[in-house]
N, C-alpha and C positions, 0 to 999 in steps of 0.2 A: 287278671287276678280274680281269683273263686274262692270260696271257704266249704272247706269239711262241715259235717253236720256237728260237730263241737265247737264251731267258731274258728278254727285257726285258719290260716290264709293257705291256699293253694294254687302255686303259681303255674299260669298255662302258657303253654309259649307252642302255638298253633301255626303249621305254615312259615316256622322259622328259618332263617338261611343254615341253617346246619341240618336241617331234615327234608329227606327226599319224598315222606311218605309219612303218616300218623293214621292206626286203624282205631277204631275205640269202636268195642262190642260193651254194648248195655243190657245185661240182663236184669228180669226185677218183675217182679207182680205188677201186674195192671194197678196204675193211679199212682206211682211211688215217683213219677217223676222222671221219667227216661229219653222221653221226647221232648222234652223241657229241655234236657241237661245237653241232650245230641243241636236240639236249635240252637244252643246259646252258645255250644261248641261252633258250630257251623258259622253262625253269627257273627263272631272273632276272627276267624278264618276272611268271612266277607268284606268287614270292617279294615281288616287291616292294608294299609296304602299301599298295593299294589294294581298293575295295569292292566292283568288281565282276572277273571274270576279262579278262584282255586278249584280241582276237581273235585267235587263231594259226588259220593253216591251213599243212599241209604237203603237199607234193607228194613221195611216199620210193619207193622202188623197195626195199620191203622193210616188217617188220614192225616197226623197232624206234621209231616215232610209235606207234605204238599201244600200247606199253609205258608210256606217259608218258600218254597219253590215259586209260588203266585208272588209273592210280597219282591223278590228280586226281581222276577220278570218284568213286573207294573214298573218298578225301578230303573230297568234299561232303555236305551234309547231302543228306536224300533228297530234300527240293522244290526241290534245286538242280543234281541230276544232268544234265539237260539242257542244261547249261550246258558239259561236254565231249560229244564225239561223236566216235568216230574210224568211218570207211566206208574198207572195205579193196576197193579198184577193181577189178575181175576182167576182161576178157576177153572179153566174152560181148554181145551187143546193150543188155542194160540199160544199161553203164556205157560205151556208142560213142556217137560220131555222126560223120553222115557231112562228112569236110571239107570238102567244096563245096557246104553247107548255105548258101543264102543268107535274107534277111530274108525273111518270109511275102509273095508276090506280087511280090518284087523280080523282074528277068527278072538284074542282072547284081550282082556282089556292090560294095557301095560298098569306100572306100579301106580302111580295117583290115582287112574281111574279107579281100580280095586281100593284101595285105600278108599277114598270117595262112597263106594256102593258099601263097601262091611260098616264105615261109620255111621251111612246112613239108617241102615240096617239094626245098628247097635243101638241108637237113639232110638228107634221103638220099644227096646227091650228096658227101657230107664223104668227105675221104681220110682214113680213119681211121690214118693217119702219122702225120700232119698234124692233123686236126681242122677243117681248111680243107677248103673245096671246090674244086677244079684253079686257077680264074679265079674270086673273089667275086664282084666285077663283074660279068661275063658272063654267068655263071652264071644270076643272078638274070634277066637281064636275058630270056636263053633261055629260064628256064622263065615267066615271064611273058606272053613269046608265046603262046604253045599254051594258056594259061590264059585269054588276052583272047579267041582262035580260039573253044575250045570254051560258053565261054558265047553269042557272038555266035554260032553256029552253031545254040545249039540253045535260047538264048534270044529272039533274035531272028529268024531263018531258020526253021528248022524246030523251033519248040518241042515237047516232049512234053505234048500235055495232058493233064486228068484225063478220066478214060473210069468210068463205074461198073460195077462185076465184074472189072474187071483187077488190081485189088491185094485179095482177100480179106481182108486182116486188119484194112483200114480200113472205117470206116461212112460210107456217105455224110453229109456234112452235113446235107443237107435230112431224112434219116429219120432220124437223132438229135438234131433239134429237132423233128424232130415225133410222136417218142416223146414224148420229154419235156415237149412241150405238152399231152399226154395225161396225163398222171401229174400235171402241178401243178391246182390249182381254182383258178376263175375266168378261165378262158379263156388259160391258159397262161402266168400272172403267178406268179413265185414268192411265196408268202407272206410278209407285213411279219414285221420284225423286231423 
């Protein structure tokens, strides 16, 4: 049980046998209390007598999940530490990708992905006044274009193909299977299990 910011009771029923799944997005200005409200959510979840831990993931713009992720782990016996895990996102090529990543060998992105890249897309265009973008509508609809444009452009019209020595850091396919056909016995069959 929780209370509204007027005092009245708000009742949480977290992790209940009638729900397969609970998402809770917190938005809010820095200091209002968001990571407080997500721990104490999670907290309940933790708390409640069951045998194995619930699956929480968080998505925080900050360090204080990971407060709560150390506080469960120190909590468990040791063959059961792997059962929290907090990965703190950094910046850097390990933890990007690129948003116009489509499926392997697709030439154009099917519906979520596009959906996915215009929203992303739209979210720059926010008046941060507002929180709106000028025209929703429109908006969407504009950057959608230039989005259908550049994959038909360079998926289908002039695609970029793969060329071997233009990207150095990748190996060819064909010479890392056939390293690897070298290295297993019997003709390049990994060994039974």
């Amino acid at each position: 049980m929780m209370h509204t910011e007027d005092g009245s009771a708000w009742e949480v029923a977290l992790a209940s046998s009638q729900q397969n799944k609970h998402t809770e997005l917190t938005p809010g200005a820095p200091g209002l209390g968001k990571s407080v409200l997500i721990n104490a959510l999670s907290e309940i979840q933790i708390a409640s007598a069951q045998k194995n831990l619930p699956f929480i993931a968080y998505i925080d713009k900050g360090f204080s999940a990971q407060g709560l992720v150390q506080l469960i782990r120190d909590s468990l016996p040791e063959q059961r530490k792997d059962e929290a895990v907090g990965i703190i996102l950094s910046n850097d090529p390990d933890h990007t990708r690129n948003l116009f990543d489509v499926m392997y060998g697709a030439r154009k992105p099917v519906t979520p992905e596009k959906n996915f890249m215009v929203s992303v897309l739209c979210a720059l265009c926010v008046d941060t006044g507002t929180g709106q973008p000028c025209n929703p509508g429109d908006t969407r609809q504009i950057i959608s274009s230039p989005v259908d444009l550049a994959f038909r452009e360079y998926g289908e019209n002039n695609p970029r193909l793969y060329r071997a020595g233009t990207e150095p850091r990748w190996i060819s396919p064909r010479k890392r299977a056939a390293s690897l056909n070298n290295m297993m016995p019997d003709g390049g069959m990994p060994p039974p299990v």
